[in-house]
C-alpha positions as CSV (number, residue, x, y, z in Angstrom):
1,X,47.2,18.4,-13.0
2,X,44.9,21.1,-15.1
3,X,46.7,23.5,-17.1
4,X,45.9,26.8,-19.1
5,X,47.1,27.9,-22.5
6,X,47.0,30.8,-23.2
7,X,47.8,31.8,-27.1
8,X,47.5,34.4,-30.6
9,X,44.9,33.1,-32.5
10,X,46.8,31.3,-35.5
11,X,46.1,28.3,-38.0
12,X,48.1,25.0,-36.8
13,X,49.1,26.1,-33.0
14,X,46.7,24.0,-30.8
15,X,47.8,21.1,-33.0
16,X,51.5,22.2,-32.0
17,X,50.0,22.0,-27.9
18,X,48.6,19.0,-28.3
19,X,52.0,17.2,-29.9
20,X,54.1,18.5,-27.1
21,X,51.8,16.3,-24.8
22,X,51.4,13.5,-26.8
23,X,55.1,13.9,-27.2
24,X,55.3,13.1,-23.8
25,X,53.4,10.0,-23.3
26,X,50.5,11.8,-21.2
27,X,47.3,10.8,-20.6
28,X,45.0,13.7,-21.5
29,X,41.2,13.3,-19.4
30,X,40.2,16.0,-21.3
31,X,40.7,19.0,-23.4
32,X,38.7,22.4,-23.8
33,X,39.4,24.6,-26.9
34,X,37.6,28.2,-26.4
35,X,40.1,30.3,-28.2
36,X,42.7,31.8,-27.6
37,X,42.6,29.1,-25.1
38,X,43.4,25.7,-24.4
39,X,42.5,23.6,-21.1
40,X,44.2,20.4,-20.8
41,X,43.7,17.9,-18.2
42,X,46.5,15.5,-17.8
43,X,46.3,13.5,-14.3
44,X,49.9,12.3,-14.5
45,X,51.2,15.0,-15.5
46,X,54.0,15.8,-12.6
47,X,55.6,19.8,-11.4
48,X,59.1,18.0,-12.7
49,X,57.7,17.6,-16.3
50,X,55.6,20.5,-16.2
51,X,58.6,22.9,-15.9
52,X,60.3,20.9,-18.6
53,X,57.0,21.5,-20.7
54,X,56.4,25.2,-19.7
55,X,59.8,26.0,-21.8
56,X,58.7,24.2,-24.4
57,X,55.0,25.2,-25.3
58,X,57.0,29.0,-24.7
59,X,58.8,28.1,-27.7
60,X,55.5,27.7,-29.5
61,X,55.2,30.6,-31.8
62,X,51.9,32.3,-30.3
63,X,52.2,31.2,-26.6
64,X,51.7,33.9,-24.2
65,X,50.9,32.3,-20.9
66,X,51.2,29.1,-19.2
67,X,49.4,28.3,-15.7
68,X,48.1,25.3,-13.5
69,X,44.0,25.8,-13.0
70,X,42.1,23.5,-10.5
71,X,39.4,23.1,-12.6
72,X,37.8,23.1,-16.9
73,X,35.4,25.7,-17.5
74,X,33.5,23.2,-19.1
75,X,34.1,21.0,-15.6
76,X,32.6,23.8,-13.7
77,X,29.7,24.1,-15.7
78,X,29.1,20.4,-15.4
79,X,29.1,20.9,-11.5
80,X,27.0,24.1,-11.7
81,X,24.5,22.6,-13.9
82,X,24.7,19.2,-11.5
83,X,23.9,21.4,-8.5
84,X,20.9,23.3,-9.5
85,X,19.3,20.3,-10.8
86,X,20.5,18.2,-7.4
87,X,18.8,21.4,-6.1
88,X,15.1,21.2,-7.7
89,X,12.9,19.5,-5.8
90,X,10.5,18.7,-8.7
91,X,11.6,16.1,-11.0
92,X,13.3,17.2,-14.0
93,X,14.8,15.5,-16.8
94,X,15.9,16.8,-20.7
95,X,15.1,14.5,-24.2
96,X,16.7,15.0,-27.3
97,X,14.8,16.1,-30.7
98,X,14.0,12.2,-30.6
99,X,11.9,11.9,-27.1
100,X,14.9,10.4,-25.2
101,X,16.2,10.9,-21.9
102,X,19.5,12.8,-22.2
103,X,19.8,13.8,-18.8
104,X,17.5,13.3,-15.5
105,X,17.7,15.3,-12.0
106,X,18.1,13.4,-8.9
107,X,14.7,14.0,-7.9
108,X,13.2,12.3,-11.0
109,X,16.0,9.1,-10.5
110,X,14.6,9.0,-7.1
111,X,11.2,9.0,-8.2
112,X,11.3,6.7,-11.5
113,X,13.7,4.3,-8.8
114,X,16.5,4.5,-11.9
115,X,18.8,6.5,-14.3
116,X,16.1,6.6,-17.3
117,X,19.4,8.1,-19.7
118,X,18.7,6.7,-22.9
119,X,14.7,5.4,-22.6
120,X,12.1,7.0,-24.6
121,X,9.4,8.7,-22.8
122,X,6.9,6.0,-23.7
123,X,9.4,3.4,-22.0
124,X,10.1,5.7,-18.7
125,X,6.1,6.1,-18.5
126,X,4.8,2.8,-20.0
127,X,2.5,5.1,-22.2
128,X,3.9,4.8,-26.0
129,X,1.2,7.4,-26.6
130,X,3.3,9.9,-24.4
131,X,6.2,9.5,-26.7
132,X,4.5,10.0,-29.9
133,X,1.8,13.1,-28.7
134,X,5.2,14.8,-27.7
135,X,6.6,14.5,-31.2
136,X,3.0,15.6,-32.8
137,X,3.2,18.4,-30.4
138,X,6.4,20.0,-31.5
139,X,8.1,18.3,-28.2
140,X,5.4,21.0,-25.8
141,X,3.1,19.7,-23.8
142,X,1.1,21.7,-21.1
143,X,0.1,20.0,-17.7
144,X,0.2,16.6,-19.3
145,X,-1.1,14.6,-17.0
146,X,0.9,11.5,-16.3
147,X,1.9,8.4,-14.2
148,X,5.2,6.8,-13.1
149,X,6.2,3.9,-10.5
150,X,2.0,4.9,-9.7
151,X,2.3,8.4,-8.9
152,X,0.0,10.8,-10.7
153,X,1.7,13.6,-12.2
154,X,1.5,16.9,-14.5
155,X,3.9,16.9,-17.3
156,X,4.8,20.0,-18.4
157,X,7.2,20.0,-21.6
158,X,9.3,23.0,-23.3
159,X,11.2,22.7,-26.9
160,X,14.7,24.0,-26.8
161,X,16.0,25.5,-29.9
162,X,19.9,24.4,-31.7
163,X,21.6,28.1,-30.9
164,X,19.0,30.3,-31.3
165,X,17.3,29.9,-27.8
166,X,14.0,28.6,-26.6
167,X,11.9,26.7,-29.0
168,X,13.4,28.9,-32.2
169,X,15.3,27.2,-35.1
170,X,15.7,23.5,-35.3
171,X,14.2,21.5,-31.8
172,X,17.6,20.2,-30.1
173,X,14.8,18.9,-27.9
174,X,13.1,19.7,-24.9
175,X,12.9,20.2,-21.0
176,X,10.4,18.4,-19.1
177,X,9.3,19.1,-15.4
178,X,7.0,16.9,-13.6
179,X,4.5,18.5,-10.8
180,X,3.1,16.8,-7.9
181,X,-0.7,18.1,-8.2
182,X,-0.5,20.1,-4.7
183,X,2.6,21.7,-6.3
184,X,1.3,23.5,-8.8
185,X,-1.8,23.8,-5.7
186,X,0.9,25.9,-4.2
187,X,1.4,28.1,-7.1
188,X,-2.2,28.7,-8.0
189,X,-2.7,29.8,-3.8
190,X,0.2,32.0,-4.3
191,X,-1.1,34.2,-7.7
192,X,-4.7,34.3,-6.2
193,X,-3.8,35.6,-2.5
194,X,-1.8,38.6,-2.7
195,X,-3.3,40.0,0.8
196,X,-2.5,39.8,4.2
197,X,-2.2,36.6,5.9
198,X,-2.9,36.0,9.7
199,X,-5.4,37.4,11.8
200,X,-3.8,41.0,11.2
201,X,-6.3,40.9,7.8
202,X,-9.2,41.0,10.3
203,X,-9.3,44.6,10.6
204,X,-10.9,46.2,13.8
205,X,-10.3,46.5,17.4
206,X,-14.3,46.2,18.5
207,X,-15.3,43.5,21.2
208,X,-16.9,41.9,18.6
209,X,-14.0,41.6,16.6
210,X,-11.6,40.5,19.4
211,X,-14.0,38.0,20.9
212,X,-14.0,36.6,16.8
213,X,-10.0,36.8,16.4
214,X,-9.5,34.7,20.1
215,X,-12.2,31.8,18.8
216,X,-10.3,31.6,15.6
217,X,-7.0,31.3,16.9
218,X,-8.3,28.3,19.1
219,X,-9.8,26.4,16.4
220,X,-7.2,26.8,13.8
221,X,-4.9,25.4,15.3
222,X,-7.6,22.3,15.3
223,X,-6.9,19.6,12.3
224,X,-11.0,19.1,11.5
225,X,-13.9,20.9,9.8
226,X,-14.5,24.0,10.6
227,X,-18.1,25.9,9.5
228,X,-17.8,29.7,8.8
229,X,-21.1,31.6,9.1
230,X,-21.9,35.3,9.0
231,X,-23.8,37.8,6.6
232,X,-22.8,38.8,3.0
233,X,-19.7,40.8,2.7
234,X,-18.3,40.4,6.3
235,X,-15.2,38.7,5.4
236,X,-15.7,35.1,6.1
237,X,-12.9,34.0,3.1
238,X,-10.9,36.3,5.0
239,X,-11.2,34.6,8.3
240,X,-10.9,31.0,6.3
241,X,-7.2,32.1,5.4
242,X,-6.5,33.5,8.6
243,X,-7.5,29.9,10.3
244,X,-4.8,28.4,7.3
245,X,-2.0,30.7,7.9
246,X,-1.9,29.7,11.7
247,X,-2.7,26.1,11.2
248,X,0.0,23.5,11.0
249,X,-0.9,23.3,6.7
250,X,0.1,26.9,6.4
251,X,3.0,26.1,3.7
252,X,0.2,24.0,1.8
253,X,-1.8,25.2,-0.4
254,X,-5.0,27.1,0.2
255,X,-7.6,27.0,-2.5
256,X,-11.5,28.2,-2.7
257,X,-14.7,27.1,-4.7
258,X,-17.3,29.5,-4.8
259,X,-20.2,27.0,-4.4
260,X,-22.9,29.4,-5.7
261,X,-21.3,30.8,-8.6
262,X,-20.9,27.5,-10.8
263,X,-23.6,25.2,-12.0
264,X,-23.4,21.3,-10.8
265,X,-21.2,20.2,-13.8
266,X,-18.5,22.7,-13.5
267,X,-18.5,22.7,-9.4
268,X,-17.8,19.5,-9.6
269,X,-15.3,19.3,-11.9
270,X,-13.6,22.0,-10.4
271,X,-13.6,20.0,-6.7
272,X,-13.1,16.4,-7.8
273,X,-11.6,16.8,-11.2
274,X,-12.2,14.6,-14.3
275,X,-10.4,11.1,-16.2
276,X,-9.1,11.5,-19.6
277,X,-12.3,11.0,-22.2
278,X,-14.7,11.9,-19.4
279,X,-16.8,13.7,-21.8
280,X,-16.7,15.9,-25.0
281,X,-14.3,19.0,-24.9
282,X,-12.1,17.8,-21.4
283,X,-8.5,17.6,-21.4
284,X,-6.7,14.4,-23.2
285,X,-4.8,13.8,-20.4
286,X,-7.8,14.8,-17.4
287,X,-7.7,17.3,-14.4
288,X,-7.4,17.1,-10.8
289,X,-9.4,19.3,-9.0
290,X,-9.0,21.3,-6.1
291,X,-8.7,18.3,-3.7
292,X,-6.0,16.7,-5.3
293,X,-4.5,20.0,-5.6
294,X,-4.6,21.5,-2.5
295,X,-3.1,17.7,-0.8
296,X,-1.6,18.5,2.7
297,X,-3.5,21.4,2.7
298,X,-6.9,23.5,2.9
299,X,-10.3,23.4,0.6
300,X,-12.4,26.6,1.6
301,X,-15.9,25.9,-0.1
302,X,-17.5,29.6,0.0
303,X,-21.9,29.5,0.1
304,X,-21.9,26.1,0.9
305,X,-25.5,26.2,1.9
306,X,-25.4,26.8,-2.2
307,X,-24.4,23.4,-3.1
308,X,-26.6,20.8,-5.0
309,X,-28.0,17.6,-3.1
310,X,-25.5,15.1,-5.7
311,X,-22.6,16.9,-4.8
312,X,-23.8,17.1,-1.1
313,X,-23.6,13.3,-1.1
314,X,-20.2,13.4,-3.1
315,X,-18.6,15.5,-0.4
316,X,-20.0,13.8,1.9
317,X,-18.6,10.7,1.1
318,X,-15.3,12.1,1.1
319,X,-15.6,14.0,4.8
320,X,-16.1,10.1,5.5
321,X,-12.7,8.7,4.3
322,X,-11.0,11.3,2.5
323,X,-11.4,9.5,-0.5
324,X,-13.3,10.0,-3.9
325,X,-13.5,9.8,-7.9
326,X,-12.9,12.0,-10.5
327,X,-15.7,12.6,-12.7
328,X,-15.3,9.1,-15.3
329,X,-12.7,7.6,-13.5
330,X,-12.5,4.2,-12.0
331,X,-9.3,5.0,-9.4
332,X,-10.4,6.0,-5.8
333,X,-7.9,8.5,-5.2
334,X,-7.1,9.5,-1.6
335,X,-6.1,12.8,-0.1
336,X,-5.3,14.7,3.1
337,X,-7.5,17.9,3.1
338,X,-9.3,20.0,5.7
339,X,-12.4,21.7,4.5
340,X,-13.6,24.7,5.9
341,X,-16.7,26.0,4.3
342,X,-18.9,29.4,5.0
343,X,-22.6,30.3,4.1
344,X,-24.9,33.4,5.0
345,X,-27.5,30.8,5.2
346,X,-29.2,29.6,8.2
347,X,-27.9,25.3,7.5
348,X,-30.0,24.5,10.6
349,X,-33.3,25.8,9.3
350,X,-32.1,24.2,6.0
351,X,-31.9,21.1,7.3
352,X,-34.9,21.1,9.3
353,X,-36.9,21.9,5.9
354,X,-35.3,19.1,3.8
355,X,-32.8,21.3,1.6
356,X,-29.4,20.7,3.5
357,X,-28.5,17.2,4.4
358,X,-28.0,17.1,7.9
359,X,-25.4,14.4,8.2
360,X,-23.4,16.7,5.9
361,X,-23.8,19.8,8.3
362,X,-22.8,17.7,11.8
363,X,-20.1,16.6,9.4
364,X,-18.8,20.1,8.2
365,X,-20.0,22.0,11.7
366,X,-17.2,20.1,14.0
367,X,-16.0,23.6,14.8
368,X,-17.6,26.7,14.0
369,X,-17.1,30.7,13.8
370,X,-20.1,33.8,13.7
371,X,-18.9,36.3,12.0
372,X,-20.2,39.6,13.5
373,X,-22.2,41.8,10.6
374,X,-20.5,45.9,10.4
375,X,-23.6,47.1,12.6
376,X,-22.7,45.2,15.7
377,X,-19.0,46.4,15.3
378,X,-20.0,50.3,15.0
379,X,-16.3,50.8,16.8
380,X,-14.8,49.8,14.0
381,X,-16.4,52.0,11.1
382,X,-14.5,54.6,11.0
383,X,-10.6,53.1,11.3
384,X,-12.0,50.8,8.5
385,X,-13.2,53.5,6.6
386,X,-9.6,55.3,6.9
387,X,-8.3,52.0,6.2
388,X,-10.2,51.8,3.3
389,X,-10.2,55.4,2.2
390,X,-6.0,55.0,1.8
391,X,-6.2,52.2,0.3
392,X,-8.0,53.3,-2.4
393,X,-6.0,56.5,-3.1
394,X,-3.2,54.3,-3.6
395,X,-5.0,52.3,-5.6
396,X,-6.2,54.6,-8.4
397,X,-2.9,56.8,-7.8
398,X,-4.5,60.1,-6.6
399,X,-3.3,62.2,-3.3
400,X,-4.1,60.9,-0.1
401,X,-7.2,62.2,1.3
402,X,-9.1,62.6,4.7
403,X,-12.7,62.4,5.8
404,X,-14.6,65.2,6.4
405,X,-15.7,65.0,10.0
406,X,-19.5,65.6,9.3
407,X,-19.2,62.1,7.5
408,X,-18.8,60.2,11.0
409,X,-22.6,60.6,11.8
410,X,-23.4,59.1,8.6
411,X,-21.2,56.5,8.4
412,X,-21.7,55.3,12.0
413,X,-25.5,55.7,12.0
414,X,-25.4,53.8,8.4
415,X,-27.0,50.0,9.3
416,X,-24.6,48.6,6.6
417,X,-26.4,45.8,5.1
418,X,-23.4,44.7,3.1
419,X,-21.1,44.9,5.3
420,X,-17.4,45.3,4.9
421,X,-17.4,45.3,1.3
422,X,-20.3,47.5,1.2
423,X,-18.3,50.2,3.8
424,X,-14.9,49.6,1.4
425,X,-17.0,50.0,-2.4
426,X,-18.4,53.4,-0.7
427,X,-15.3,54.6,0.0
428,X,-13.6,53.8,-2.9
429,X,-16.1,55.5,-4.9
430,X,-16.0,59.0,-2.7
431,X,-11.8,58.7,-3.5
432,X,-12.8,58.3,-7.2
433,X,-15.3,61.8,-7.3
434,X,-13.9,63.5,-4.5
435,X,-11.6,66.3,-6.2
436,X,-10.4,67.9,-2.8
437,X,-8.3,66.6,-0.1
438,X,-11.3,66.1,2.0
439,X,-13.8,63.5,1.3
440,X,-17.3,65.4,2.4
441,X,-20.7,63.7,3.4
442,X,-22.0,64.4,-0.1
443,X,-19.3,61.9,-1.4
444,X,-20.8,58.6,0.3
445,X,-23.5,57.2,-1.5
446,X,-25.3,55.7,1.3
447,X,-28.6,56.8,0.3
448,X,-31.4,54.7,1.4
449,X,-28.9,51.9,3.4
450,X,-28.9,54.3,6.5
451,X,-31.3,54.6,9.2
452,X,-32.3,57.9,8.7
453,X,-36.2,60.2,8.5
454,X,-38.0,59.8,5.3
455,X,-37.2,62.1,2.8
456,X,-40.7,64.4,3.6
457,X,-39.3,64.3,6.8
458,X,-36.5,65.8,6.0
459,X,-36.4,69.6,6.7
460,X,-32.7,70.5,5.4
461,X,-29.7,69.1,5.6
462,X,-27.9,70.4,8.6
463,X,-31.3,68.7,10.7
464,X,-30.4,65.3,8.8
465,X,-27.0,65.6,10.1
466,X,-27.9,66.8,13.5
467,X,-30.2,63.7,13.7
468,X,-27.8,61.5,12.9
469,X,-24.9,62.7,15.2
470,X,-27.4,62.8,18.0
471,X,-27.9,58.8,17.4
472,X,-24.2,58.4,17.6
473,X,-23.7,60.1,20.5
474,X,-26.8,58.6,22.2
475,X,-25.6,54.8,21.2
476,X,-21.9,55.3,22.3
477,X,-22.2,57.2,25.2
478,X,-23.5,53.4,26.8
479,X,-20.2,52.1,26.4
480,X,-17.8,55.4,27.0
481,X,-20.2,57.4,29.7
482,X,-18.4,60.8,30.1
483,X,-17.2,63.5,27.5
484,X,-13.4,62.4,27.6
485,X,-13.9,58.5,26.8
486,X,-16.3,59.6,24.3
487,X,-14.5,62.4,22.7
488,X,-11.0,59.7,22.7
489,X,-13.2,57.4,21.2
490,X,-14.3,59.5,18.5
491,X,-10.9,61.2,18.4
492,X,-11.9,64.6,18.6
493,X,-11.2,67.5,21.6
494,X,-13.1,66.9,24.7
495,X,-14.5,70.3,24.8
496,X,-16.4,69.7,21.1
497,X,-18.2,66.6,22.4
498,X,-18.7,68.3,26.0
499,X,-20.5,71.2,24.0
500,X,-22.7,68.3,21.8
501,X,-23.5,66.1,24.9
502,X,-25.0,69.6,26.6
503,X,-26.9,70.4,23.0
504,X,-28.4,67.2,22.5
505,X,-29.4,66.8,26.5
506,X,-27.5,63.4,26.7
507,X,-27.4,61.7,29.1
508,X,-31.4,62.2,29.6
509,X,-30.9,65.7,30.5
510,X,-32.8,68.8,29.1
511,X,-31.4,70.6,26.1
């Protein structure tokens, strides 16, 4: 039985508890002292001699209340504390100010195939060097990396401070948390993807666009290679992360390597990571790269047609078996990735002239996707540019604003040689100068990207603008032949494009 005292604050009066119990020949499991309180925990103590003792800790001097608990604060704590570490499901585990195992989460006993309570950390990792760099280090360590029962891991260590909080005052010791590389994969997919995921990020209702979104949805669900190809700026990363986020690795992680913005050296070590010592300046303890990182899930390698001839062969290798090595290492280290890579480059021709290897292309062009450049989507300029336009208002915190409609001509009759993120930097700009609630045609910098007259051609602006809402009009009127399709599909009355159809003599009539 548990029981609570509760008691005036005086010298000598838990002393005068405890005697009344020990008075009574009972065996005391344990006892809490947070004054004004006492928590006993006397199994044999029975209800018969627990009246008996009620009436006498009530002659105590001091002795206010008297009542039967199920449970020590400090009991509960235990069980709290027990819980959230049975709960973590990466391996955890506290050292003193010494280096040695005070406490280890179930994970980590699971994992190490023991209770380490009591080793040092050069014993529970069979690196004495571990145990002393910890020490040197002021018990932190940052993404040490480490291995136990032959499992690579990252080490990441935290002092505790005595009383003050963490890593203040004198080191009580420390808390260590061991990763599983595509663990802290997961983490680094999750701070740099903060947009949608799905195929509701491919923005746009054209043909095009539709013929693009059913294709992807049947090959992401395939577990192979999958080559990405399209022109600058028309969202190919964005249609790499759709094909994850439907794909059975969707809870993996999803990480990217920008093949043309890093020399050999650093491509490489970012992909296949390095070995401790593998030249001047790495990390003691080495670094996995973005294979071993993303394990279980998906490597999107951006401009492959960018990558060098050695690391052609390296990746090659590793399409092969799914295996490689890290830059100065010895251990073949396998892992289960799918790569899907994307270039603007024409990989055919490339191989044909000697500057693509073409076992590497048949390799990564298993499956493949075209993504359709802005100018054979014309459909969906404007929603993107609304899209766009609200974005951006939110984004530098002004007032929502509209498009004028004499920007439609411009922007539809714009050839868009950047593509999306050409149409979205435009309109961001026009939300940053435009001061009214309407962004006007003299907002868009599109000069010299549209297919327009010369400038000695030009006569005056209202011509430029006719010419260019003529083109529309003439282009669309294919697809939506009669002034009621047209004018829902510019969303605009009827009778405005009636009265434009009859100006501009279309179709093939006389003005």
């Amino acid at each position: 039985m548990r029981i609570h005292v509760t008691f005036i604050d005086r010298v000598g009066i838990t002393q005068e508890v405890l005697a009344l119990l020990g008075g009574r020949n009972l065996n005391l499991d344990a006892v809490e002292m947070v004054p004004p309180n006492v928590y006993i925990d006397a199994p044999t103590l029975s209800a018969e001699v627990l009246e008996e003792l009620r009436g006498a800790l009530f002659k105590v001097r001091g002795v206010q209340a008297v009542e039967v608990v199920d449970i020590l604060p400090g009991q509960r704590r235990s069980l709290q504390l027990y819980a959230l570490l049975a709960a973590m499901p990466d391996p955890l585990l506290a050292v003193d100010g010494s280096g040695r195992v005070l406490l280890a989460n179930p994970a980590l006993i699971e994992l190490a195939g023991r209770d380490p309570g009591g080793e040092s950390l050069g014993e529970l990792f069979a690196a004495p060097e571990l145990h002393d760099e910890l020490l040197a280090q002021g018990l932190r360590l940052s993404m040490r990396e480490v291995t136990l029962n032959g499992r690579t891991l990252l080490l990441d260590a935290i002092p505790i401070g005595e009383g003050t909080g963490q890593g203040t005052g004198q080191l009580a010791g420390a808390l260590l948390t061991l990763y599983a590389p595509n663990r802290l994969g997961e983490r680094l997919a999750a701070l740099h993807h903060e947009q949608a995921e799905g195929f509701d990020a491919l923005l746009g209702d054209s043909p095009a666009i539709r013929t693009l979104k059913a294709r992807a949805q049947r090959v992401a669900v395939l577990d192979a290679p999958l080559l990405i190809q399209g022109e600058t700026g028309t969202g190919k990363e964005l249609v790499a992360r759709a094909c994850h986020a439907v794909s059975a690795r969707r809870n993996a992680p999803f990480l990217a390597l920008n093949c043309a913005a890093l020399p050999e050296n650093l491509a490489e070590s970012e992909l296949f990571g390095y070995a401790p010592g593998a030249f001047t300046g790495a990390q003691r303890g080495g670094k996995p790269g973005l294979l071993e990182l993303a394990h279980q899930g998906t490597v999107f390698l951006d401009e492959i047609g960018e990558m060098s001839p050695y690391l052609q062969a390296k990746l090659l290798r590793f399409l092969s078996d799914g295996s490689f090595r890290r830059i100065g290492g010895e251990r073949e280290i396998k892992v289960d990735v799918r790569i899907l890579s994307a270039t603007h480059r024409n990989l055919e021709q490339m191989v044909g002239e000697g500057r693509f290897r073409e076992d590497l292309f048949y390799r990564l062009n298993v499956l493949n996707l075209a993504v359709p450049p802005l100018r054979e989507r014309s459909e969906d300029i404007l929603p993107l540019a609304r899209h766009f336009l609200q974005q951006a208002c939110a984004q530098i915190r002004r007032p929502p604003c509209r498009l004028a409609p004499d920007t439609y001509p411009a922007l539809l009759a714009n050839r868009w040689p950047g593509n999306v993120r050409q149409l979205q930097n435009v309109i961001f700009r026009a939300a940053a100068i435009s001061e009214g609630s309407l962004v006007e045609i003299g907002d868009l910098d599109i000069a010299g990207t549209a297919v327009a007259p010369r400038a000695d051609e030009i006569g005056s602006l209202g011509a430029a603008v006719e010419n260019f809402e003529r083109g529309i009009l003439e282009r669309l009127y294919a697809s939506y032949p009669s002034s009621r399709l047209l004018a829902a599909r510019l969303q605009t009355s009827h009778t405005a494009i009636a009265k434009r159809l009859r100006k501009y003599g279309i179709p093939g009539s006389e003005r």
